[in-house]
C-alpha positions as CSV (number, residue, x, y, z in Angstrom):
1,X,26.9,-1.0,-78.5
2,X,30.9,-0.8,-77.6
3,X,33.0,-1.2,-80.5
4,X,34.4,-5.0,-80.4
5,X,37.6,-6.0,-81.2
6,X,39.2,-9.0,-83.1
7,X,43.0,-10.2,-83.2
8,X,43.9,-12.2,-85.7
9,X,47.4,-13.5,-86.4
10,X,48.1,-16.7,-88.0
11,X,50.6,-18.8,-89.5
12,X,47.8,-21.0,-91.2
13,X,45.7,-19.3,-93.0
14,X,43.5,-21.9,-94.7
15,X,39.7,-21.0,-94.4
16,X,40.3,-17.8,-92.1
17,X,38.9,-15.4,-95.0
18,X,35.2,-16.7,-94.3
19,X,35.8,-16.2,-90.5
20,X,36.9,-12.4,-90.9
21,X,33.9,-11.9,-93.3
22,X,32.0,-12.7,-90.6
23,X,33.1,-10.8,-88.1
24,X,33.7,-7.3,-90.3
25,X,29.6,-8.1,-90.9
26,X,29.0,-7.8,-86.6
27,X,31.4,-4.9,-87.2
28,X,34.0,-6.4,-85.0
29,X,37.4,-4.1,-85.9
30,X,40.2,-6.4,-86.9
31,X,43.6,-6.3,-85.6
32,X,46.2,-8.1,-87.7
33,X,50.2,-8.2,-88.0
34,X,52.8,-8.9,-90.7
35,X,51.5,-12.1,-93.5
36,X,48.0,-12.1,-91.7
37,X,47.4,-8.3,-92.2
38,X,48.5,-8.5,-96.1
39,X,46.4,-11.5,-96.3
40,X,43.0,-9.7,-95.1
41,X,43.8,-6.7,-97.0
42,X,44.3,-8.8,-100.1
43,X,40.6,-10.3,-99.3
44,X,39.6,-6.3,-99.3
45,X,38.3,-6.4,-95.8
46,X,39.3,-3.7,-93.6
47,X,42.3,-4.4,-90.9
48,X,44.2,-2.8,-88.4
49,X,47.7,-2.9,-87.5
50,X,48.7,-4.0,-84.2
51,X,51.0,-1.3,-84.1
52,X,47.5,1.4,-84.3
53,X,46.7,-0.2,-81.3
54,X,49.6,-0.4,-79.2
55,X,51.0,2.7,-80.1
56,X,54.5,1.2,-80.5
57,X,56.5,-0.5,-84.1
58,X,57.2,-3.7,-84.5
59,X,60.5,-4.2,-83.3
60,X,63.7,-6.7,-83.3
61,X,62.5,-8.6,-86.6
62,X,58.7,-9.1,-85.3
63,X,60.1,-10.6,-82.1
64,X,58.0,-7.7,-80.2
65,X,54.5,-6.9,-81.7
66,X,52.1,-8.0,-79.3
67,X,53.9,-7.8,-75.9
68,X,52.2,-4.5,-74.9
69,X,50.0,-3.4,-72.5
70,X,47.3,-2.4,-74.9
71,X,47.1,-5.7,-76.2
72,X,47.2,-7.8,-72.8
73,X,45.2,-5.5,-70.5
74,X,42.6,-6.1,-73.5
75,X,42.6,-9.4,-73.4
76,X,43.0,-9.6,-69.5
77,X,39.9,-7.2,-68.3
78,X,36.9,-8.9,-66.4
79,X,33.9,-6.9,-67.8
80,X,31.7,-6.8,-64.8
81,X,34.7,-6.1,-63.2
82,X,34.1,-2.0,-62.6
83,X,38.2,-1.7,-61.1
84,X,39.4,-3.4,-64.6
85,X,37.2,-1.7,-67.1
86,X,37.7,2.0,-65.3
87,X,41.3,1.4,-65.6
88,X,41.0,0.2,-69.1
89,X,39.2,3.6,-69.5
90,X,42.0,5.5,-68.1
91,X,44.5,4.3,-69.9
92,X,42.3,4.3,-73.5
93,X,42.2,0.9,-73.7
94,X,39.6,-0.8,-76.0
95,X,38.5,-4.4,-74.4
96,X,39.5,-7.4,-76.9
97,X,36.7,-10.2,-77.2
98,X,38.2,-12.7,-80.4
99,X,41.8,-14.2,-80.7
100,X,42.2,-16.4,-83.9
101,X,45.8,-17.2,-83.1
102,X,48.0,-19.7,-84.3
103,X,51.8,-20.5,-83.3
104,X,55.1,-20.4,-85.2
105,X,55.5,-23.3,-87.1
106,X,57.9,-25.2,-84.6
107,X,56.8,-28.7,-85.2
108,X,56.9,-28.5,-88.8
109,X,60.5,-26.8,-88.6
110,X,62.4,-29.5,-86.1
111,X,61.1,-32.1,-88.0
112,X,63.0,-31.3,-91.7
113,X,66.5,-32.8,-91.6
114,X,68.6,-30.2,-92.1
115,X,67.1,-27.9,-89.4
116,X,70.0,-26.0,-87.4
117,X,69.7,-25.2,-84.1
118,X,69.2,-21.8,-84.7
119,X,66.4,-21.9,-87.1
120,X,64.8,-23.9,-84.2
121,X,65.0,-21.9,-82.1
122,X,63.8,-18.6,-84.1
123,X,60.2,-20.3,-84.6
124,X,59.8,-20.6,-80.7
125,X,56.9,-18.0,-80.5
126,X,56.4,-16.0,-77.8
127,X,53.7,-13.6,-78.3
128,X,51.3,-16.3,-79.8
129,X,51.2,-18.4,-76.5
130,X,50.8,-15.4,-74.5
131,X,47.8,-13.7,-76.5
132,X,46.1,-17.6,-76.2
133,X,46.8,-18.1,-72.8
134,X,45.6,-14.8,-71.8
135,X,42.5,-15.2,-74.0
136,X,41.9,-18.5,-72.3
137,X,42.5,-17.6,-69.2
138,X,39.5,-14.8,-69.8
139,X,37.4,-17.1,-71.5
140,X,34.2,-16.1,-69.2
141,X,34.7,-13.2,-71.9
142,X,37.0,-13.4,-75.1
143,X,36.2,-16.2,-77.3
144,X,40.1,-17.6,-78.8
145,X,40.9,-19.7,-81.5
146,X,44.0,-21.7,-82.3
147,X,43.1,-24.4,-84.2
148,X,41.7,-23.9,-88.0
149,X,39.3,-26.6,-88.2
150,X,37.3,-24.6,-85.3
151,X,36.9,-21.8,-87.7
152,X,33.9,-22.8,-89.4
153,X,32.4,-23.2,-85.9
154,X,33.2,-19.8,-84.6
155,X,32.0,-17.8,-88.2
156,X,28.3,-20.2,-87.7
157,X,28.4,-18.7,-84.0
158,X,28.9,-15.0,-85.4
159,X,26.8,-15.2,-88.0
160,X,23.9,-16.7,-86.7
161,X,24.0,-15.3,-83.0
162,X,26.6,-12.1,-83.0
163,X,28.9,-14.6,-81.0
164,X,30.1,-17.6,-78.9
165,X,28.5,-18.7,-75.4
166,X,29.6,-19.5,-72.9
167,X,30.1,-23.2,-73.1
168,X,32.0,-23.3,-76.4
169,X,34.3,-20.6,-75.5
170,X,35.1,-22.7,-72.4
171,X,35.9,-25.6,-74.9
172,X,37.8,-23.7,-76.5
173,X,40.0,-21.8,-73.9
174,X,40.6,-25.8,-73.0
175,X,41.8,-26.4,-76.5
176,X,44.2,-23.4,-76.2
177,X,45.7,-24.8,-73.0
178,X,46.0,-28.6,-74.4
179,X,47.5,-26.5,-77.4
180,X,50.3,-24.6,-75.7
181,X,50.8,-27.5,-73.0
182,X,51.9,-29.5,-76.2
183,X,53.6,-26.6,-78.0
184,X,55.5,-25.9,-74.7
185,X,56.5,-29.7,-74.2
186,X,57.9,-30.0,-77.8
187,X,60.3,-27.5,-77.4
188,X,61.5,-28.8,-73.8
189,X,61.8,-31.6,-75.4
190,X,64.0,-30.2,-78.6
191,X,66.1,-28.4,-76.2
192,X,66.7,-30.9,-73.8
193,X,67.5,-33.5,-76.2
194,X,70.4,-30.2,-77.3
195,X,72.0,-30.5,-73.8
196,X,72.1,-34.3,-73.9
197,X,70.4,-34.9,-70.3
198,X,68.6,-38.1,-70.3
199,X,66.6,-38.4,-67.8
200,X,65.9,-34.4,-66.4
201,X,64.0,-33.5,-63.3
202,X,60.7,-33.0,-64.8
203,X,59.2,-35.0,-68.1
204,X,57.3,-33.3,-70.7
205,X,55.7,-35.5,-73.0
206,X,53.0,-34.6,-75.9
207,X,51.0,-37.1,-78.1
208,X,48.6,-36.7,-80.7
209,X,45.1,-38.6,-81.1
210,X,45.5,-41.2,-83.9
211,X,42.2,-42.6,-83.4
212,X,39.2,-42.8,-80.8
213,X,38.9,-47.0,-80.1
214,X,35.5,-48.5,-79.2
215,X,36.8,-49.7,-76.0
216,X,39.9,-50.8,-74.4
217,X,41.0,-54.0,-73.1
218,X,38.3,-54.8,-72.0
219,X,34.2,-53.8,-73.1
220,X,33.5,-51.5,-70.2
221,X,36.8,-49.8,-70.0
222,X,36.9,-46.5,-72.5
223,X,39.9,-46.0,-74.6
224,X,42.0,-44.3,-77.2
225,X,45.0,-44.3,-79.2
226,X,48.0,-41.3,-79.8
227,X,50.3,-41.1,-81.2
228,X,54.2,-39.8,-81.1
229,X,54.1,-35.8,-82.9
230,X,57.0,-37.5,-85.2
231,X,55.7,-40.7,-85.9
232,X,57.5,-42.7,-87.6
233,X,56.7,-45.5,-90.6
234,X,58.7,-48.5,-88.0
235,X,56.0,-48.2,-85.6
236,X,51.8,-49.2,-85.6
237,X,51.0,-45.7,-85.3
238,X,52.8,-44.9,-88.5
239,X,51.2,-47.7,-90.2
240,X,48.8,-47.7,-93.4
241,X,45.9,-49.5,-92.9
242,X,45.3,-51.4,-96.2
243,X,42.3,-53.3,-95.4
244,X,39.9,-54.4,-92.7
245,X,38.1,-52.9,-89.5
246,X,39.4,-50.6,-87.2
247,X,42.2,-52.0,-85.0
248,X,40.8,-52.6,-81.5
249,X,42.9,-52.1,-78.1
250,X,44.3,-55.4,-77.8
251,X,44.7,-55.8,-81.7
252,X,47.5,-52.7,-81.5
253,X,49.0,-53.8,-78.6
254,X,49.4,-57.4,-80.3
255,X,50.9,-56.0,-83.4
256,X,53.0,-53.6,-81.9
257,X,54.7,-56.8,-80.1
258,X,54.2,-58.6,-83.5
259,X,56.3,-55.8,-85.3
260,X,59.0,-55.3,-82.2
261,X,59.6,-59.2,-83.1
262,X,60.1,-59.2,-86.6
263,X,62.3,-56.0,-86.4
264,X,65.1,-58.9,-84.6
265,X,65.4,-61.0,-87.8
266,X,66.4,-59.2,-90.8
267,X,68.9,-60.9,-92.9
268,X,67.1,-63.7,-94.2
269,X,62.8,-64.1,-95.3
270,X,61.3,-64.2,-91.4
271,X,57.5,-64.6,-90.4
272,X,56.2,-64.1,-86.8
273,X,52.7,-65.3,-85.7
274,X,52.0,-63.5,-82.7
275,X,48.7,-64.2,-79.6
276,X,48.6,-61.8,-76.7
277,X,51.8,-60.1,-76.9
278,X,54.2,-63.6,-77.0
279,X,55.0,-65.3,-80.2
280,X,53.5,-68.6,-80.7
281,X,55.6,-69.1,-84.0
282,X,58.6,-67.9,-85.7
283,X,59.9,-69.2,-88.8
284,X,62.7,-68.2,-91.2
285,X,63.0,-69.4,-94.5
286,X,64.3,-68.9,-98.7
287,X,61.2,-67.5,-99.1
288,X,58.4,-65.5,-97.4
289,X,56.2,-68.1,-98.1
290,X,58.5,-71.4,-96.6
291,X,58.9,-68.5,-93.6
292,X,55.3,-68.4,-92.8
293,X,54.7,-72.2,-93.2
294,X,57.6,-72.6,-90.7
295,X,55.6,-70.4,-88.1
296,X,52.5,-71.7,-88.9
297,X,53.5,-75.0,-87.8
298,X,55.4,-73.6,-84.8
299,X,52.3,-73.8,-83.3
300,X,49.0,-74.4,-85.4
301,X,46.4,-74.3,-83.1
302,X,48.1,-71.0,-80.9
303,X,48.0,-69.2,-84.4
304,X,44.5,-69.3,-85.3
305,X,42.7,-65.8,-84.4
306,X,46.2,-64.3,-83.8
307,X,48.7,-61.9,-85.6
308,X,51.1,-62.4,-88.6
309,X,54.4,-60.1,-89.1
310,X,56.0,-60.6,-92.1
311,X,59.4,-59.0,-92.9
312,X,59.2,-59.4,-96.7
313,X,56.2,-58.5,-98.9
314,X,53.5,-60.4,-99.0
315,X,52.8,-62.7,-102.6
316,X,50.0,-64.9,-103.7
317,X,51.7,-68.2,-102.9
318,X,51.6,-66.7,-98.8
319,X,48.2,-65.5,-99.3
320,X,47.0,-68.4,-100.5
321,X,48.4,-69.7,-96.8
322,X,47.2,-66.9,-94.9
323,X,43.4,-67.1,-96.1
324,X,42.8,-70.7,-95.4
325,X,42.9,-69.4,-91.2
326,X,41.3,-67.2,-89.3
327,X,43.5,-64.2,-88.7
328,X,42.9,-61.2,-86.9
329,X,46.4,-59.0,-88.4
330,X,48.5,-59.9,-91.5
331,X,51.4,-57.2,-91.3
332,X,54.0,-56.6,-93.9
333,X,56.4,-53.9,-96.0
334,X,53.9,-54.5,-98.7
335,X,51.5,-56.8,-100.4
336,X,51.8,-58.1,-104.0
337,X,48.1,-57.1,-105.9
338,X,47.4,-60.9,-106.1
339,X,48.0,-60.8,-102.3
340,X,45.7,-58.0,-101.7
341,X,42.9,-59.8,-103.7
342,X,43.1,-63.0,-102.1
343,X,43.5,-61.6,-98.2
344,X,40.7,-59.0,-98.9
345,X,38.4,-61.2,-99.7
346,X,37.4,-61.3,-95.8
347,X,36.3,-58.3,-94.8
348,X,37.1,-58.5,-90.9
349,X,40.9,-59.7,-91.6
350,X,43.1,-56.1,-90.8
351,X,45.9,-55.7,-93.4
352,X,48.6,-53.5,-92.4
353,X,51.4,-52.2,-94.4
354,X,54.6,-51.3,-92.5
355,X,58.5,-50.7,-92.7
356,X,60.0,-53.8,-90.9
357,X,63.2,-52.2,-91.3
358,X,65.2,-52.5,-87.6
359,X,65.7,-49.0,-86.4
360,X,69.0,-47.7,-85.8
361,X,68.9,-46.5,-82.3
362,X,67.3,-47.3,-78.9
363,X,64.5,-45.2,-78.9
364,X,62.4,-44.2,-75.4
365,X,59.7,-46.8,-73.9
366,X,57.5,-45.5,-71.3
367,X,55.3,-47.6,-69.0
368,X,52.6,-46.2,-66.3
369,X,51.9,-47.3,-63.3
370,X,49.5,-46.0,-60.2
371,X,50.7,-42.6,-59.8
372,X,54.1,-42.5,-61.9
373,X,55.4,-43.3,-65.3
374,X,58.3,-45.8,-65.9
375,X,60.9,-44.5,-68.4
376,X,63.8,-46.7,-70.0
377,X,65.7,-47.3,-73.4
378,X,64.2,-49.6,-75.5
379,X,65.9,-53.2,-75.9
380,X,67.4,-53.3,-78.9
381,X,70.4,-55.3,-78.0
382,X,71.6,-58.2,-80.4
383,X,74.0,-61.0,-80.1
384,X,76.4,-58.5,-82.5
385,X,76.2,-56.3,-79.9
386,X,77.5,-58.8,-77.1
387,X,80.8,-60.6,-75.8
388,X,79.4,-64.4,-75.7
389,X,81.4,-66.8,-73.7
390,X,81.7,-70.8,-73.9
391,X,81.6,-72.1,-70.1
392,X,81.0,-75.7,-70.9
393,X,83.2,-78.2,-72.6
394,X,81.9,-78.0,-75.6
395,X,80.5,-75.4,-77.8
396,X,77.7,-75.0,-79.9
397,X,78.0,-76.8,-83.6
398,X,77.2,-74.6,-86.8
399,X,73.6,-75.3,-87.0
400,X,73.3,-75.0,-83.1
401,X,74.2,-71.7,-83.2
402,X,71.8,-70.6,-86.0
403,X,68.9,-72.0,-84.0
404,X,70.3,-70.5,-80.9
405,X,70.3,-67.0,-82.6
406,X,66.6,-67.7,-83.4
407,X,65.8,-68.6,-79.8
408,X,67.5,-65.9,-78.0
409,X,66.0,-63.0,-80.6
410,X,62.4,-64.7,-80.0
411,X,63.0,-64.8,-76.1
412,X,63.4,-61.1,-75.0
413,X,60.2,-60.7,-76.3
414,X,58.4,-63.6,-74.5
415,X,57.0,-62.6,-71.1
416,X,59.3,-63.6,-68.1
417,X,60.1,-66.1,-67.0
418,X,60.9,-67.3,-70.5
419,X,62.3,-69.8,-72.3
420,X,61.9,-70.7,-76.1
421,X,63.2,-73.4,-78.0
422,X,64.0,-73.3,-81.8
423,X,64.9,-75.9,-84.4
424,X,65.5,-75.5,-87.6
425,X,65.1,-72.2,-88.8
426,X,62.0,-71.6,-85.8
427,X,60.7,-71.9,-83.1
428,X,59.1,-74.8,-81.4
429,X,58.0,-74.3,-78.0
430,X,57.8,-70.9,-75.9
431,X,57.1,-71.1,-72.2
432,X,56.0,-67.5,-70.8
433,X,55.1,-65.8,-67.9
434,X,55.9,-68.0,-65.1
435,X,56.3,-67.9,-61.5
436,X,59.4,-70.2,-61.9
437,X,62.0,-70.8,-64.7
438,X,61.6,-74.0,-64.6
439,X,57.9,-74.1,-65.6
440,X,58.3,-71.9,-68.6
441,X,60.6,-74.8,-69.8
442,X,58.3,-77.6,-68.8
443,X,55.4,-75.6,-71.0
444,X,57.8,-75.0,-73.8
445,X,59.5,-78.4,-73.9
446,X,55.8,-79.9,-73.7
447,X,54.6,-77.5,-77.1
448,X,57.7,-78.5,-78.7
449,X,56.7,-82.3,-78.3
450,X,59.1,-85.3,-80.0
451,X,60.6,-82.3,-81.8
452,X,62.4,-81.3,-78.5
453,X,65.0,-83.7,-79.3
454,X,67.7,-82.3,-80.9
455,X,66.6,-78.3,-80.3
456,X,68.3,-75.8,-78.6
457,X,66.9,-73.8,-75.4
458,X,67.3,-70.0,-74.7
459,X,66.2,-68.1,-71.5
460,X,65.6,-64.6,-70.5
461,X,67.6,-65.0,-67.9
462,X,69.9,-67.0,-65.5
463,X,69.1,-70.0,-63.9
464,X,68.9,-69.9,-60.2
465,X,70.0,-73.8,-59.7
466,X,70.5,-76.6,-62.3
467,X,66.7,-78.3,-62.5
468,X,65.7,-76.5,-66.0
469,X,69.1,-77.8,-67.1
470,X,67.8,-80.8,-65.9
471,X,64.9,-80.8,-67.6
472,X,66.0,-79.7,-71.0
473,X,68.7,-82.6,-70.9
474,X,65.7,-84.8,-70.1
475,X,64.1,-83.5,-73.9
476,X,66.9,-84.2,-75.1
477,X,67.6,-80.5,-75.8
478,X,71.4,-80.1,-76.7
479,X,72.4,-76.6,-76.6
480,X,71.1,-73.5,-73.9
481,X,72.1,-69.5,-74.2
482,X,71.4,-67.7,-71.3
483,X,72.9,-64.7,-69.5
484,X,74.6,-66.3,-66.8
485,X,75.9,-64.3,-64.0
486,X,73.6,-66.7,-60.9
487,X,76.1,-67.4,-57.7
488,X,75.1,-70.8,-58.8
489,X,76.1,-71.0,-62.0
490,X,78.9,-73.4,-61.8
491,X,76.2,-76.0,-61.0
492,X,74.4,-75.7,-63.8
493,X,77.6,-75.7,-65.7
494,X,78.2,-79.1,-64.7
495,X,74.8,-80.1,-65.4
496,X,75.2,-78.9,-69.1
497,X,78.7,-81.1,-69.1
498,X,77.0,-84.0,-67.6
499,X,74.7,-84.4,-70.5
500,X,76.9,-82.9,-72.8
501,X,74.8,-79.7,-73.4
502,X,76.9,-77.0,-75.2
503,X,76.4,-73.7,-72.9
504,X,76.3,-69.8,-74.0
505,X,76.8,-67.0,-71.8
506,X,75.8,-63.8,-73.5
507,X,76.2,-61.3,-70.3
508,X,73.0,-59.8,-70.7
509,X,69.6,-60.7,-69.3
510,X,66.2,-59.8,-71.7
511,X,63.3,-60.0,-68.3
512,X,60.0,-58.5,-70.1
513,X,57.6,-58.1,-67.7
């Protein structure tokens, strides 16, 4: 039998000992560099330097090792291939069937705070890729490994049947490519992010699996959820699942709008009750607990089998609330122990600790479509970050403009056409997703009930002609922010005059669609 050879060159060595025992036993040669080399030698199993087999040092720091022909034509060769294995002859070249390969530790690097540029860009490896993706590429022949939790795998393969087959070395050469696909799109993504282009030619984009999901939206479509490679403790994929079932499809979608939402109120206690992707309640109070009462009765029957944010930590007195409904989500920065005790006494309920915190920046929010991928800043805009103007002849009193600050954070989150109306400290009505403007306020205004009167209306966007002024002066609603910026919008200025309405203009439209 030819002699077969191994490389093996990692930067995790966890469990790889047990691997190279395995394949010394078959008498596979191994061919190791730098840390891995030491490590096998350490273990007392014989090893190879790389530099016996290509003939040449190590040069420029360990940048070039394994850029040589005697490692690549190795990998390379088609065995029944009578061409490739005379000129591997020729040339005293010795066939390579196993790469256990792992990259420079580029992920782990970018992602400590005080990494420089430079250090960056020294863990960009160059020889690992290449040794995988020649490997893979040969996969009909070379069995390659780059992912430690295969190891175990591979050294059962060895020891039981001398070596892989067919199949699984297929599966694996896949792995590689998946593996250096993401490697690959990390660093464009580093680098690009270093030249400050937004939006360049090409988009490279890697996610991780956070979890396989039993279906998606629906029961016969198939799903799963990943997750951002830095993920971070704002978001549902950074979030520690305290209790409950795993989260289904719908139930991430619903708390990722139920989080977005509760990010826009941070100064005061703030609880948002949340049923597919719109808020049916919002209320802010002294206390988490008046916060969540003030949501609940938003909208008490909307709430029922729906989500809870909560931007404060979760006590007993809130529990107590939260238990006496059928919930699917209660999200929060924490829960009290007397909180955990009450809420997990149902077992389906999902309890979800998160950081509400707002983040600081506009991160990136991508959206696919047939054949394409929608990419644009995330909304983060706040009224702080506006110039408001006063068309009308009069302005908004004290406690208008706190309800109208309530309104207009609630409505960029409401499916368009929207309109919301708030009272005291929450919401009242929300009017989503309609053909025309008009309609949403007719839906919201008829939530909202007696309690109309005397509430304040905001919209996602402009109005296209004076009827939902109209109608709002009808509910006896007495202040509207909007955007403005309609050709008509002088009418519905007059409108809002009419009836005495006190008019915002923010400048900027919130459409969610």
């Amino acid at each position: 039998m030819k002699q077969r050879r191994a490389i093996v060159s990692v930067s995790n060595k966890e469990g790889l000992i047990p691997l190279v025992e395995a394949l010394v036993k078959q008498d596979i040669e191994i061919i190791s560099t730098g840390g891995t080399k030491r490590a096998i030698e350490a273990a007392g199993l014989p090893v190879t330097s790389v530099t016996d087999m290509t003939g040449f040092p190590e040069i420029m720091d360990g940048r070039v090792k394994t850029l040589h022909p005697n490692v690549h034509a190795g990998l390379l060769a088609v065995r029944d291939n009578t061409t490739h294995m005379s000129e591997l002859a020729e040339n005293n070249i010795t066939p390579v069937d196993f790469v256990i390969v792992n990259l420079y530790p580029f992920k782990e690097t970018i992602g400590q705070a005080d990494v420089t540029y430079e250090e960056a860009v020294e863990n960009i490896d160059i020889g690992g890729p290449s040794m995988l993706r020649a490997a893979a590429k040969n996969h009909d022949h070379v069995t390659v490994v780059c992912d430690p939790s295969d190891y175990e795998t591979v050294q059962t393969a060895v020891s039981d049947n001398g070596g892989t087959d067919a199949a699984f070395r297929r599966e694996l050469a896949a792995k590689v490519f998946r593996h250096t696909a993401a490697y690959d799109a990390l660093i464009a993504d580093y680098l690009t992010a270093q030249t400050g282009e937004k939006y360049p030619d090409q988009l490279t984009v890697t996610y991780e699996k956070n979890q396989d999901l039993r279906y998606g939206e629906n029961p016969h479509q198939d799903a799963s959820f990943y997750k951002e490679v830095f993920t971070s403790e704002r978001t549902i994929a950074g979030a520690k699942q305290l209790h409950g079932k795993a989260l289904s499809y719908n139930n991430i979608r619903d708390a990722d709008a139920a989080l977005n939402i509760a990010k826009e109120y941070q100064e005061q206690p703030a609880v948002v009750a949340v049923k597919h992707m719109n808020p049916c309640g919002i209320g802010i109070g002294e206390t988490i607990e008046a916060a969540y009462q003030k949501a609940y009765e938003a909208d008490s029957i909307s709430i029922f089998g729906g989500i809870v944010a909560a931007n404060r930590t979760i006590d007993q007195a809130t529990a107590e609330k939260l238990h006496s409904i059928f919930l699917e989500i209660v999200m929060a920065p924490d829960f009290t122990d007397e909180a955990l005790a009450i809420l997990q006494q149902k077992k389906n309920i999902r309890l979800l600790k998160v950081d509400v915190s707002k983040d600081g920046q506009s991160g990136r929010q991508l959206t696919s479509v047939s054949g394409g991928l929608l990419v644009q800043d995330t909304d983060i805009l706040g009224l702080e970050d506006v110039e408001i103007s006063y068309p009308t002849d009069r302005q908004p009193s004290d406690d208008e403009m706190r309800a109208l600050d309530v309104a207009w954070k609630a409505v960029k989150h409401v499916k368009s056409n929207a309109i919301v109306l708030a009272k005291d400290d929450r919401t009242i009505g929300v009017g989503a997703g309609q053909m025309n403007r008009v309609g949403s306020a007719q839906i919201a205004i008829e939530q909202a009930g007696e309690e109309a009167v005397g509430s304040v209306m905001a919209s996602d966007a402009f109005f296209p002609m004076n009827d939902t002024v109209e109608t709002a002066a009808q509910a006896g609603i007495t202040a509207i922010i909007q955007p403005g910026g309609s050709i008509r919008d002088q009418e519905s200025i007059d409108k809002a005059n009419e009836y005495g309405i006190a008019m915002i203009f923010t400048g900027v439209r919130h459409f969610k669609h």
